[in-house]
Backbone atoms as SQL, in Angstrom:
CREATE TABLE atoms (id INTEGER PRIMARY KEY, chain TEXT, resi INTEGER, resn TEXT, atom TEXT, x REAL, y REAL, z REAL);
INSERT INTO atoms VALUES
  (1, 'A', 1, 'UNK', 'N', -49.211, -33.175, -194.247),
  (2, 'A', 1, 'UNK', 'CA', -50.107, -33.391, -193.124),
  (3, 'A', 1, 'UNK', 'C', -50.333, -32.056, -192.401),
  (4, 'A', 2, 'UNK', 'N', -51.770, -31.972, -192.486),
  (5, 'A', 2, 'UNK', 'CA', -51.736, -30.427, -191.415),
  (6, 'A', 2, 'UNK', 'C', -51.699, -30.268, -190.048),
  (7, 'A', 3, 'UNK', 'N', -51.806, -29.286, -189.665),
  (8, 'A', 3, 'UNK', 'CA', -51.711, -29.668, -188.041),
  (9, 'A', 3, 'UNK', 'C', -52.207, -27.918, -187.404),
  (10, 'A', 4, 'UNK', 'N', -52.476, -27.563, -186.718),
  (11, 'A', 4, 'UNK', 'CA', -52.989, -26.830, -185.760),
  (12, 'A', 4, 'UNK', 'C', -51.501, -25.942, -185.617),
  (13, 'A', 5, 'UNK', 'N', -51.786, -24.770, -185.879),
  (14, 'A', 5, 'UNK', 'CA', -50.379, -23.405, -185.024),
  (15, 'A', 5, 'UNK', 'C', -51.065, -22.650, -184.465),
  (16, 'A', 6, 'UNK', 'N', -50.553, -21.835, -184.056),
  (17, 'A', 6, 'UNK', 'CA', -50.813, -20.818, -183.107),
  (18, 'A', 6, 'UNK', 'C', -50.319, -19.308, -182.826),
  (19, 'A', 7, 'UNK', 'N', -51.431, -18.355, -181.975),
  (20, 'A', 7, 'UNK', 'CA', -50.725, -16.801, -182.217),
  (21, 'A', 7, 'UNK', 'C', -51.156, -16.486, -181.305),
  (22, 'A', 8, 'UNK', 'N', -50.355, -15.888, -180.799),
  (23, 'A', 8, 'UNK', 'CA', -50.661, -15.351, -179.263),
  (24, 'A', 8, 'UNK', 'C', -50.816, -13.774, -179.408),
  (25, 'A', 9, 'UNK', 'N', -51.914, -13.565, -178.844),
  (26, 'A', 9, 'UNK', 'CA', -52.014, -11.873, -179.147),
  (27, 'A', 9, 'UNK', 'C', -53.063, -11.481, -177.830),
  (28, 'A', 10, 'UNK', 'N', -52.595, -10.091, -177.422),
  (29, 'A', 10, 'UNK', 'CA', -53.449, -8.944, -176.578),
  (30, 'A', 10, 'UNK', 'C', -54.849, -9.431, -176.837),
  (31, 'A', 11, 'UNK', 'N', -55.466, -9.334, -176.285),
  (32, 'A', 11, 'UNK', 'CA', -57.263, -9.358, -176.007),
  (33, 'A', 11, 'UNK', 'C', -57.548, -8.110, -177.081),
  (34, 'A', 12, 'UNK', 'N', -57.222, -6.651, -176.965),
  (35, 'A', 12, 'UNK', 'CA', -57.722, -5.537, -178.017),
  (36, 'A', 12, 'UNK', 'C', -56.875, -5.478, -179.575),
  (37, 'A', 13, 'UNK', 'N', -55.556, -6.120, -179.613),
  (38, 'A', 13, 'UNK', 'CA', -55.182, -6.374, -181.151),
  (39, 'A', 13, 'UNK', 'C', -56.437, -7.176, -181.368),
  (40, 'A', 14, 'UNK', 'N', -56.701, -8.544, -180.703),
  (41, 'A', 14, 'UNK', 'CA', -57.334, -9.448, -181.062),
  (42, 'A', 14, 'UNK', 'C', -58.390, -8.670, -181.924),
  (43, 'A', 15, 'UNK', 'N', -59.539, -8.215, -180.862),
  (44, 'A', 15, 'UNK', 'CA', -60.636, -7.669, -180.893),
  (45, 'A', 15, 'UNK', 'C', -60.903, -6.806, -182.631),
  (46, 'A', 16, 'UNK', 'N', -59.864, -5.607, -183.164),
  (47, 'A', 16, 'UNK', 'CA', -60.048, -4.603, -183.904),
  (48, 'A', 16, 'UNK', 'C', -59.999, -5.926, -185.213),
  (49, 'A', 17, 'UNK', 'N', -59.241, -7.459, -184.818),
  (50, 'A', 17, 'UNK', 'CA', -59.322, -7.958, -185.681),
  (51, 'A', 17, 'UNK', 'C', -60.716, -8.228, -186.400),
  (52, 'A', 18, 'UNK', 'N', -61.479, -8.962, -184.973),
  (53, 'A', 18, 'UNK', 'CA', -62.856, -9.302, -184.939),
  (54, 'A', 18, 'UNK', 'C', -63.521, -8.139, -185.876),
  (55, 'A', 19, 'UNK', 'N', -63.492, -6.953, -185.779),
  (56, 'A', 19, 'UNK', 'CA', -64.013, -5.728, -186.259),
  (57, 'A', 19, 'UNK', 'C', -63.776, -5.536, -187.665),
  (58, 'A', 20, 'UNK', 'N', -62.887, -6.126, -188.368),
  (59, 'A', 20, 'UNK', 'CA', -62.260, -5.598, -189.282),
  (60, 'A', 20, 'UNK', 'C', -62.253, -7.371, -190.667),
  (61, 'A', 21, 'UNK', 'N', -62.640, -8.407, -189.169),
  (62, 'A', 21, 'UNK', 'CA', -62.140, -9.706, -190.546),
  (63, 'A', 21, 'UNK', 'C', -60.923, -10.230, -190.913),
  (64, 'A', 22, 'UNK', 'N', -59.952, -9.380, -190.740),
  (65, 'A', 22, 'UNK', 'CA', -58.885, -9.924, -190.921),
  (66, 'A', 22, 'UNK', 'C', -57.265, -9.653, -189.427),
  (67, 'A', 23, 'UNK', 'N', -56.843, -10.437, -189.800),
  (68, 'A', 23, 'UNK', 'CA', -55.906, -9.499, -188.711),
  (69, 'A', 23, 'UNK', 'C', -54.480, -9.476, -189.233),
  (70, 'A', 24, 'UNK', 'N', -53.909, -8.370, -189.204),
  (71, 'A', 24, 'UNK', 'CA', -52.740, -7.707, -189.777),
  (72, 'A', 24, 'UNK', 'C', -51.240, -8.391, -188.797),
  (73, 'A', 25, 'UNK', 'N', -51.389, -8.464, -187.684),
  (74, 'A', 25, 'UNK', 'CA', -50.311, -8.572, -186.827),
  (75, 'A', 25, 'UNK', 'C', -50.089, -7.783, -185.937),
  (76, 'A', 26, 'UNK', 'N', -49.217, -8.175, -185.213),
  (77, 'A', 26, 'UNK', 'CA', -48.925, -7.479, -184.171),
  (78, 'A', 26, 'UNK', 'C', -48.078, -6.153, -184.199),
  (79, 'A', 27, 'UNK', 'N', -47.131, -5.224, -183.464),
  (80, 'A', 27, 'UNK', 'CA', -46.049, -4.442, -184.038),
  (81, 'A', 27, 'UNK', 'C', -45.201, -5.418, -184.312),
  (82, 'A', 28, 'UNK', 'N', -44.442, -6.092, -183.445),
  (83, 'A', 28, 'UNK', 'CA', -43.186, -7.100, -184.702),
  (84, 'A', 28, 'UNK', 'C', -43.743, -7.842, -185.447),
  (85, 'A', 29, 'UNK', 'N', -44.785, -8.177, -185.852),
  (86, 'A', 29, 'UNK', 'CA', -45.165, -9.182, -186.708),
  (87, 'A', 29, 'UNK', 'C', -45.371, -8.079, -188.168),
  (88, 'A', 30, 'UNK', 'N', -45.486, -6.562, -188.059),
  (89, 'A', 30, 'UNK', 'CA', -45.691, -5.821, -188.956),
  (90, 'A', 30, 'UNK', 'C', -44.335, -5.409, -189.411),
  (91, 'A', 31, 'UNK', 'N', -43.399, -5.658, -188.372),
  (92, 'A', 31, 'UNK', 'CA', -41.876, -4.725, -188.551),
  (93, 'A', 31, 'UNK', 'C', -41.113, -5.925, -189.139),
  (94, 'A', 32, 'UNK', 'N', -41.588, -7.530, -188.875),
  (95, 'A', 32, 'UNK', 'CA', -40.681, -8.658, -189.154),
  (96, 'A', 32, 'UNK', 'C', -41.242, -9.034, -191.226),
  (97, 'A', 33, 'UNK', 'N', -42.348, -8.635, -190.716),
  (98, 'A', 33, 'UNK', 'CA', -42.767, -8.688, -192.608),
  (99, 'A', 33, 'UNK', 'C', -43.732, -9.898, -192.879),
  (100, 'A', 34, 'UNK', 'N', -43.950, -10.846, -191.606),
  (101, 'A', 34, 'UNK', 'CA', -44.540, -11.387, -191.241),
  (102, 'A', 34, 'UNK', 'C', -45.190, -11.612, -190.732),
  (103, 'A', 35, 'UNK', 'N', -46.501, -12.569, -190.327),
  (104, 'A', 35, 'UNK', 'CA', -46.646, -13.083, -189.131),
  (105, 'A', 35, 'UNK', 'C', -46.667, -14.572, -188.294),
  (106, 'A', 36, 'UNK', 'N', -45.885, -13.995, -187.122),
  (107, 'A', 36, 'UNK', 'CA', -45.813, -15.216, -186.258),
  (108, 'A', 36, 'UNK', 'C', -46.208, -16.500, -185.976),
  (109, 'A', 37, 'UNK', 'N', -45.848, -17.580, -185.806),
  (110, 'A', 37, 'UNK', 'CA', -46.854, -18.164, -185.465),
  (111, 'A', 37, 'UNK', 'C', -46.060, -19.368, -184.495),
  (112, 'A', 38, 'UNK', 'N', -46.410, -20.334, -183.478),
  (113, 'A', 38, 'UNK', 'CA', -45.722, -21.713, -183.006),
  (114, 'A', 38, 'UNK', 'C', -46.991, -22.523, -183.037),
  (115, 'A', 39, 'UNK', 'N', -45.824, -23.484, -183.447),
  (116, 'A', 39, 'UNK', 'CA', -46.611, -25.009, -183.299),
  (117, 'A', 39, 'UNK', 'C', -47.001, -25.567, -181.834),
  (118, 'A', 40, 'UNK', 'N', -47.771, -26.392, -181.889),
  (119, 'A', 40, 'UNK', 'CA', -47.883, -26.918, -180.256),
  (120, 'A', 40, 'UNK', 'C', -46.719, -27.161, -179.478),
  (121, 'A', 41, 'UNK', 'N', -45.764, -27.830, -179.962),
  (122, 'A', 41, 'UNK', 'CA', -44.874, -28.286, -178.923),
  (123, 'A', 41, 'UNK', 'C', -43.586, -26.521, -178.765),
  (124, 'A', 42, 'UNK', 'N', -43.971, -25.550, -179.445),
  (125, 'A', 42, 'UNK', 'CA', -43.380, -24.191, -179.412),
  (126, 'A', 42, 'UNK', 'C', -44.052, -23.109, -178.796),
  (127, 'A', 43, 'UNK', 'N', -45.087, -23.444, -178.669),
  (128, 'A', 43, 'UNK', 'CA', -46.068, -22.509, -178.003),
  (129, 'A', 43, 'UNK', 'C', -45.743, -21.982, -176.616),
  (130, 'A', 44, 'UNK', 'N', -45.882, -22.933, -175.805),
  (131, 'A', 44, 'UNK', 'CA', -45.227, -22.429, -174.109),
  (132, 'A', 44, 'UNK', 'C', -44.001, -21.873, -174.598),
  (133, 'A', 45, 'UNK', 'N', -43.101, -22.297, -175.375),
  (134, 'A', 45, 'UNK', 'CA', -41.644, -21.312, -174.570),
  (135, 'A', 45, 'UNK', 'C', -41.920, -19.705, -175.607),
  (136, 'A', 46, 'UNK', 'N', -42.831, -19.954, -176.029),
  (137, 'A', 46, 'UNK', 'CA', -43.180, -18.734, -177.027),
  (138, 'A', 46, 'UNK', 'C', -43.650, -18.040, -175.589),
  (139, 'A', 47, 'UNK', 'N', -45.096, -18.337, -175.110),
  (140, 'A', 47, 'UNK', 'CA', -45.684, -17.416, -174.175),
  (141, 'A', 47, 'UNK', 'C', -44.497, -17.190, -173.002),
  (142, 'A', 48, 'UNK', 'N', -43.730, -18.262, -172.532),
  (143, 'A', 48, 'UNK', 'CA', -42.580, -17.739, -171.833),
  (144, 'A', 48, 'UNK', 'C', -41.541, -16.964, -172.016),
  (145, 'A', 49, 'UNK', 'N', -41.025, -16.767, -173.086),
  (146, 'A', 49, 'UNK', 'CA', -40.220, -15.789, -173.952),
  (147, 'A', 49, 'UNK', 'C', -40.653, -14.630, -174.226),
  (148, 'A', 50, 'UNK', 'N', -41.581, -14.512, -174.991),
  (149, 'A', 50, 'UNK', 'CA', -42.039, -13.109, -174.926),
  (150, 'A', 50, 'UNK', 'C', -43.108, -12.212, -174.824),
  (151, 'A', 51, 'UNK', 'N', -44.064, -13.397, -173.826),
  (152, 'A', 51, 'UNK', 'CA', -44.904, -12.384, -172.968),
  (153, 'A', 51, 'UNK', 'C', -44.850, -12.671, -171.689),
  (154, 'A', 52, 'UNK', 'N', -44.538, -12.971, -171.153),
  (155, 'A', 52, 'UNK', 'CA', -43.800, -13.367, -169.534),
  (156, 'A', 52, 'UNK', 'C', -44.916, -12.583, -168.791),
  (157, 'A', 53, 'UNK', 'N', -45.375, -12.940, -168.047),
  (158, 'A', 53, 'UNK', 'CA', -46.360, -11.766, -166.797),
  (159, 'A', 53, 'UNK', 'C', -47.609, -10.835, -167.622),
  (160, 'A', 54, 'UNK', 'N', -48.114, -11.058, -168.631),
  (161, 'A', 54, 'UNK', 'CA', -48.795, -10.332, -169.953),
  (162, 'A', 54, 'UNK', 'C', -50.099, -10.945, -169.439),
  (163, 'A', 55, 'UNK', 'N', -51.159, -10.260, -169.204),
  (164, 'A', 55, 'UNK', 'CA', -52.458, -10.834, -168.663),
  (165, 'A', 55, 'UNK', 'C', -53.113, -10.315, -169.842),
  (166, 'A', 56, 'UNK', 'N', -54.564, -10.797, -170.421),
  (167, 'A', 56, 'UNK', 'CA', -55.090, -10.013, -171.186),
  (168, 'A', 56, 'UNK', 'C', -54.797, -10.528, -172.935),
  (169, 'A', 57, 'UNK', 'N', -54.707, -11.802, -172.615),
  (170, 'A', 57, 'UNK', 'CA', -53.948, -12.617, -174.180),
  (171, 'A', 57, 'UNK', 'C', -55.377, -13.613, -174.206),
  (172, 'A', 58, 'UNK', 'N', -54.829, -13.808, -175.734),
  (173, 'A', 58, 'UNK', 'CA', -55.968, -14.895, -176.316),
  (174, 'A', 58, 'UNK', 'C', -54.384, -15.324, -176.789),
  (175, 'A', 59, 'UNK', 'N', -55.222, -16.972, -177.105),
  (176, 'A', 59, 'UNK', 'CA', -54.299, -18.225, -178.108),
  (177, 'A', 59, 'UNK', 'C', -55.273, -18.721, -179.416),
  (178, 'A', 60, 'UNK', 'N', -55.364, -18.187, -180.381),
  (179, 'A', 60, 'UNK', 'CA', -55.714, -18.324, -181.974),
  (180, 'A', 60, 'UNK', 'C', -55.154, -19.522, -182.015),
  (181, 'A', 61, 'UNK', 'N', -55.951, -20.597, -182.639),
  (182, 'A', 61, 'UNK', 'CA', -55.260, -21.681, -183.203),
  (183, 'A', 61, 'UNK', 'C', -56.431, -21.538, -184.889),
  (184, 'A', 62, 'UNK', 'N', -54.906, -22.179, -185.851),
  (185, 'A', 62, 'UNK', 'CA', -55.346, -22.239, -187.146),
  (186, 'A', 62, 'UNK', 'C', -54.581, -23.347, -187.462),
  (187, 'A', 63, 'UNK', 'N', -55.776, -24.117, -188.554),
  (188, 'A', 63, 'UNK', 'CA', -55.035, -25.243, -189.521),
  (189, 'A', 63, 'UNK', 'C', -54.269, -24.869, -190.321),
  (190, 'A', 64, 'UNK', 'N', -53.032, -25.265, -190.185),
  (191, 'A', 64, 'UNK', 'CA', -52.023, -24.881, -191.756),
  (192, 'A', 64, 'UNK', 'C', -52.076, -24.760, -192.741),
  (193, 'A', 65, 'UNK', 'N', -52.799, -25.836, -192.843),
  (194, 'A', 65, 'UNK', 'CA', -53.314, -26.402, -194.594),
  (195, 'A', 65, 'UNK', 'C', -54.381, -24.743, -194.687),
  (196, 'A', 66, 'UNK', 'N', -55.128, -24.647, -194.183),
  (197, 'A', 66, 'UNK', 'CA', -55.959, -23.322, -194.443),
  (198, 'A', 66, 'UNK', 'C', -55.442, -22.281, -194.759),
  (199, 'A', 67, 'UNK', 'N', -54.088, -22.161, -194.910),
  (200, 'A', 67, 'UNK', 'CA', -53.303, -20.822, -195.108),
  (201, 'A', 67, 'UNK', 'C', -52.528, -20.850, -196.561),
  (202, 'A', 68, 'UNK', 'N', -52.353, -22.274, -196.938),
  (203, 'A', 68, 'UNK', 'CA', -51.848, -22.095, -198.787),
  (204, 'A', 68, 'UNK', 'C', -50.545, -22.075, -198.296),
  (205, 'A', 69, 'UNK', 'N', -50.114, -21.949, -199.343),
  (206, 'A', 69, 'UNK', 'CA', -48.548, -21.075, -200.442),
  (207, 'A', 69, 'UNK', 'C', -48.093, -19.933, -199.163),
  (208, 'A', 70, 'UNK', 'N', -48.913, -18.908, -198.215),
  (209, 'A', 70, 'UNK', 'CA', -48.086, -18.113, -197.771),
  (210, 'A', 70, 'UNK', 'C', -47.660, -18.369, -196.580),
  (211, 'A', 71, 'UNK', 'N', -47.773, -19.454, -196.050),
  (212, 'A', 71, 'UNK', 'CA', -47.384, -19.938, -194.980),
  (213, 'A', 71, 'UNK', 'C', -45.995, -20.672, -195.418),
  (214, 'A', 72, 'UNK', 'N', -45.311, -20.236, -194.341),
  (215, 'A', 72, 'UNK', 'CA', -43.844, -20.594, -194.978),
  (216, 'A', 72, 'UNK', 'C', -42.961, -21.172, -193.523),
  (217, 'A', 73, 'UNK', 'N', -42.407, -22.502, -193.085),
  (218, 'A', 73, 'UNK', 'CA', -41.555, -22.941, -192.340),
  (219, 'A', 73, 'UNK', 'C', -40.383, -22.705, -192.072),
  (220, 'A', 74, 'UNK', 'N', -39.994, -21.791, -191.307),
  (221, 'A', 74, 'UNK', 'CA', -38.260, -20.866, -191.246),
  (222, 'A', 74, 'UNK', 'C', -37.671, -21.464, -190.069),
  (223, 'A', 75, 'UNK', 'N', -36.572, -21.581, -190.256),
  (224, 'A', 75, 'UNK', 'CA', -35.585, -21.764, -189.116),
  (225, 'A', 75, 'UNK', 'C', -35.432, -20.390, -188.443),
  (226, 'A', 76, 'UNK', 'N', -35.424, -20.718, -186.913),
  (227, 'A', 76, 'UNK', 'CA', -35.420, -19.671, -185.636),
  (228, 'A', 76, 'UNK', 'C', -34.477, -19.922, -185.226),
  (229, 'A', 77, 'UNK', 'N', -34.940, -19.907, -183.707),
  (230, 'A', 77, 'UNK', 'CA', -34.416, -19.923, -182.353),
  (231, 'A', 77, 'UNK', 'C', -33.931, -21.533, -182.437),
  (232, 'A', 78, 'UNK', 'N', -32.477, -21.616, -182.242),
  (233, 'A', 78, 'UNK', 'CA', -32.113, -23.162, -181.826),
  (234, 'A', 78, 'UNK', 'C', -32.330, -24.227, -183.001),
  (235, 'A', 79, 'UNK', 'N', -32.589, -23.453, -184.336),
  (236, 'A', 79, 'UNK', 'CA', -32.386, -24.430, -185.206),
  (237, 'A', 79, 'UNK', 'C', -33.943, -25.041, -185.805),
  (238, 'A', 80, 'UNK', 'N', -34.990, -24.579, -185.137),
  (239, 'A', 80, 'UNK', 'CA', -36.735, -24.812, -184.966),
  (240, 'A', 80, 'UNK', 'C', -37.065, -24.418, -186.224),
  (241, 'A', 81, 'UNK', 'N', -37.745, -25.181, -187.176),
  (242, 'A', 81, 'UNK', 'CA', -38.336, -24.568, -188.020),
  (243, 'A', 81, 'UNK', 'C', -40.383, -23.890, -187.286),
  (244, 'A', 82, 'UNK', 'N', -40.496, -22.434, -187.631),
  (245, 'A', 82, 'UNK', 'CA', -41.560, -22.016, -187.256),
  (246, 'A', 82, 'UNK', 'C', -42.049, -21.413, -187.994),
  (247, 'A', 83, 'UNK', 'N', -44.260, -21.505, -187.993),
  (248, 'A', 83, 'UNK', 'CA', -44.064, -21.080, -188.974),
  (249, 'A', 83, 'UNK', 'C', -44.300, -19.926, -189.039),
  (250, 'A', 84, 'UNK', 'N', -43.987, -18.928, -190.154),
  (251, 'A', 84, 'UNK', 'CA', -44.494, -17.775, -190.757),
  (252, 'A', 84, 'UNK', 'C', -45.817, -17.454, -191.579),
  (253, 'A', 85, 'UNK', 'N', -46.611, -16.661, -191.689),
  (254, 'A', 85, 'UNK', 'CA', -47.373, -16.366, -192.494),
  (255, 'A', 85, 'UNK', 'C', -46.880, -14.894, -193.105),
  (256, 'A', 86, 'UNK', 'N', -46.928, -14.919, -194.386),
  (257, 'A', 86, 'UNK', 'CA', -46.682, -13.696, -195.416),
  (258, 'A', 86, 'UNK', 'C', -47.894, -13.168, -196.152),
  (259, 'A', 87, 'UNK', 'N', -49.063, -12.746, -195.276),
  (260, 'A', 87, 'UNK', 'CA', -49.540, -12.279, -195.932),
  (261, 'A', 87, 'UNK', 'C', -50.834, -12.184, -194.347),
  (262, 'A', 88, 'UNK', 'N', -51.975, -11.634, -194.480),
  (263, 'A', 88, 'UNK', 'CA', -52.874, -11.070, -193.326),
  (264, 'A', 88, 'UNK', 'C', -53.620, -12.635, -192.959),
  (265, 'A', 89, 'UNK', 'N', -54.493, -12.731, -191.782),
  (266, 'A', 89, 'UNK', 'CA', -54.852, -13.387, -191.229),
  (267, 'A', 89, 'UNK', 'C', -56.019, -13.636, -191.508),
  (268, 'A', 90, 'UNK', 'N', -57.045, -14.455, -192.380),
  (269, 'A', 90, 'UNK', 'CA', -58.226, -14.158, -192.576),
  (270, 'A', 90, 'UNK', 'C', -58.809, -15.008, -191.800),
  (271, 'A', 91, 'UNK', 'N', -59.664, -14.060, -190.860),
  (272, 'A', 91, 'UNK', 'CA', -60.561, -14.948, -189.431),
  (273, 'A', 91, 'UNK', 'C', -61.438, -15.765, -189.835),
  (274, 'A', 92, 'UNK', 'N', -61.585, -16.596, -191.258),
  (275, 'A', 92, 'UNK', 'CA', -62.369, -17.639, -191.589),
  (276, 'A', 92, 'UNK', 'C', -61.760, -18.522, -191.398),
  (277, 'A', 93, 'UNK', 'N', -60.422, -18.554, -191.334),
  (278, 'A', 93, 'UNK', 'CA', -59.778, -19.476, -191.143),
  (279, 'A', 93, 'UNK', 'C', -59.387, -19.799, -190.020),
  (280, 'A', 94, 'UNK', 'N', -59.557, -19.274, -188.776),
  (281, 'A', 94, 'UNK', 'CA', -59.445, -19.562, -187.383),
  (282, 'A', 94, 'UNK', 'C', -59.848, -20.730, -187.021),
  (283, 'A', 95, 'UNK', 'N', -59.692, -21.420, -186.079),
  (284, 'A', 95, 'UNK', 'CA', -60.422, -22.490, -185.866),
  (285, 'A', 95, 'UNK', 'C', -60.816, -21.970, -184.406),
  (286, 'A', 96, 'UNK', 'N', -60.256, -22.232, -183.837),
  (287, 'A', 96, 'UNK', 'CA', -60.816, -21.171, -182.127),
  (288, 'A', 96, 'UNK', 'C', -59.907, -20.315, -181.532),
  (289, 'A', 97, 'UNK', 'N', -60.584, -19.496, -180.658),
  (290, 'A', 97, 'UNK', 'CA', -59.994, -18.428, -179.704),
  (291, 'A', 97, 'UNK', 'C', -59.901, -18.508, -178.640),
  (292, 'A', 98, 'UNK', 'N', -59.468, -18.636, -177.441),
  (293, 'A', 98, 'UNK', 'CA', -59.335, -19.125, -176.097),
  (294, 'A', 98, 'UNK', 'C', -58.578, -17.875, -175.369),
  (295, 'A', 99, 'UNK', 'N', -58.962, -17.590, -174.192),
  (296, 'A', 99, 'UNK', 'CA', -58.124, -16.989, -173.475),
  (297, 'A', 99, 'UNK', 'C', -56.798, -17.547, -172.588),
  (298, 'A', 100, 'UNK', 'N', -56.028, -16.775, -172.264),
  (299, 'A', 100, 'UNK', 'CA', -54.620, -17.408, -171.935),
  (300, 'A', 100, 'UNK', 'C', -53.958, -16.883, -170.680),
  (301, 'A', 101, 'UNK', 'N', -55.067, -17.635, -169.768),
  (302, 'A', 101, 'UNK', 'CA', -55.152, -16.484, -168.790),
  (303, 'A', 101, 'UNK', 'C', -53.462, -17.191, -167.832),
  (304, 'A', 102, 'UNK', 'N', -52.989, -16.080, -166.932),
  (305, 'A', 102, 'UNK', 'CA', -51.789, -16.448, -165.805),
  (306, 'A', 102, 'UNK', 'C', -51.962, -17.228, -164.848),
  (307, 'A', 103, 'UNK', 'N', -51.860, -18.214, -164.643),
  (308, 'A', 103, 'UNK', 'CA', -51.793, -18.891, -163.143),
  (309, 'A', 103, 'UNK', 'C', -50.911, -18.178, -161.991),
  (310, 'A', 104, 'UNK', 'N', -51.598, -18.872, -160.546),
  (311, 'A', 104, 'UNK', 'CA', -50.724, -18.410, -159.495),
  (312, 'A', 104, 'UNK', 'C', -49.598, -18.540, -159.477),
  (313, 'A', 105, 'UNK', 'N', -48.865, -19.078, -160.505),
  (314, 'A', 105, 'UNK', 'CA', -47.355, -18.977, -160.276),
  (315, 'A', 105, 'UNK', 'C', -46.821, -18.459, -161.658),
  (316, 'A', 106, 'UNK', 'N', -47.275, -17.865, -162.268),
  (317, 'A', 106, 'UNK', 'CA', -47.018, -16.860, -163.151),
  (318, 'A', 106, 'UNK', 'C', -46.677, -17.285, -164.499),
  (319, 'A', 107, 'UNK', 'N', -47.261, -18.163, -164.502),
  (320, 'A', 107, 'UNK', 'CA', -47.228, -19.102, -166.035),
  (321, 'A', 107, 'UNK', 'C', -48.414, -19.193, -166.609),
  (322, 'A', 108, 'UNK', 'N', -48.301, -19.216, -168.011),
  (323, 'A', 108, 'UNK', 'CA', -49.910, -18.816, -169.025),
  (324, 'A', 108, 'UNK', 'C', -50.481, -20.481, -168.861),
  (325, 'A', 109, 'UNK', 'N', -52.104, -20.901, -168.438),
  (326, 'A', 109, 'UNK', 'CA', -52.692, -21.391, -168.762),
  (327, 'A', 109, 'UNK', 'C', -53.106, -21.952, -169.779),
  (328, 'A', 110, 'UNK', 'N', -52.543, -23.185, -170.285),
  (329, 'A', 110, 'UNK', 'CA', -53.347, -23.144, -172.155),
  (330, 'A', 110, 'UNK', 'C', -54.429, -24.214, -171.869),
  (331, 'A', 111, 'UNK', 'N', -55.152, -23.865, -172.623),
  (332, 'A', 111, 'UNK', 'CA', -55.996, -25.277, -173.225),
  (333, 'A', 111, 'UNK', 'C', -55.674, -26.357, -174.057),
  (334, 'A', 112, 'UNK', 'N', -56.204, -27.160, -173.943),
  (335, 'A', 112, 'UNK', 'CA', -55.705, -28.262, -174.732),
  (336, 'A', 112, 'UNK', 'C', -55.730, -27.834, -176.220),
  (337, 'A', 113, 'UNK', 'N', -54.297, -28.417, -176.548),
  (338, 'A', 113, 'UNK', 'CA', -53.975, -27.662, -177.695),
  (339, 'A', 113, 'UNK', 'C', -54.332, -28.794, -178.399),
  (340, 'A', 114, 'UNK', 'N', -54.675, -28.684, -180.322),
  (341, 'A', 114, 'UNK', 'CA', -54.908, -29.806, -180.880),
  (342, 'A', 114, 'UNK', 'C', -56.320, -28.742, -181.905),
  (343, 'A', 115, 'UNK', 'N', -56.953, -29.774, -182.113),
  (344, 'A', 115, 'UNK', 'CA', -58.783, -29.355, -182.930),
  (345, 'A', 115, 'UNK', 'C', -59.657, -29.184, -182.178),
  (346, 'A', 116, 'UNK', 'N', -59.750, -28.898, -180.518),
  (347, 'A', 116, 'UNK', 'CA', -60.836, -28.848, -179.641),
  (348, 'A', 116, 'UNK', 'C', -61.211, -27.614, -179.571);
């Protein structure tokens, strides 16, 4: 069954993606050999963990099923399987881009997460 993940990235990584078609990753997503990704119900403690106060983010959501064989489900943090992608990001496969902007109390805004 597929389902919708997610990648949280800078507004200008984003962008050189737009430019280029594909997107490579982030610096740890280049240094981990991977790239990142959380599921809906992983997403907030993702943007809380490790972009805390980070203005200037988009939230990528992609169907799983759209990614094949290199998408791969790893155990993390607390036992979570999350997933990975092993191999570049091809922006055909995006489904949307949203910005992720901070609220007044210093927590990221999402949109309704899901196929919208």
């Amino acid at each position: 069954m597929s389902q919708f993940i997610y990648k949280i990235t800078p507004q200008a990584l984003w962008r050189e993606a737009e430019a280029s078609g594909r997107f490579t990753g982030a610096p740890v997503d280049v240094a981990d050999g991977f790239i990142h990704f959380s599921t809906a119900a992983q997403v907030r403690e993702t943007a809380a963990r490790h972009f805390s106060g980070q203005t200037d983010l988009l939230l990528v959501a992609v169907d799983d099923a759209s990614l094949g064989d290199a998408l791969k489900y790893e155990v993390s943090r607390g036992g979570a399987l999350f997933p990975h992608l092993y191999g570049v990001l091809v922006l055909d496969t995006v489904e949307w881009v949203r910005p992720l902007p901070l609220g007044a109390d210093g927590v990221h805004q999402f949109p309704p997460l899901g196929g919208q």
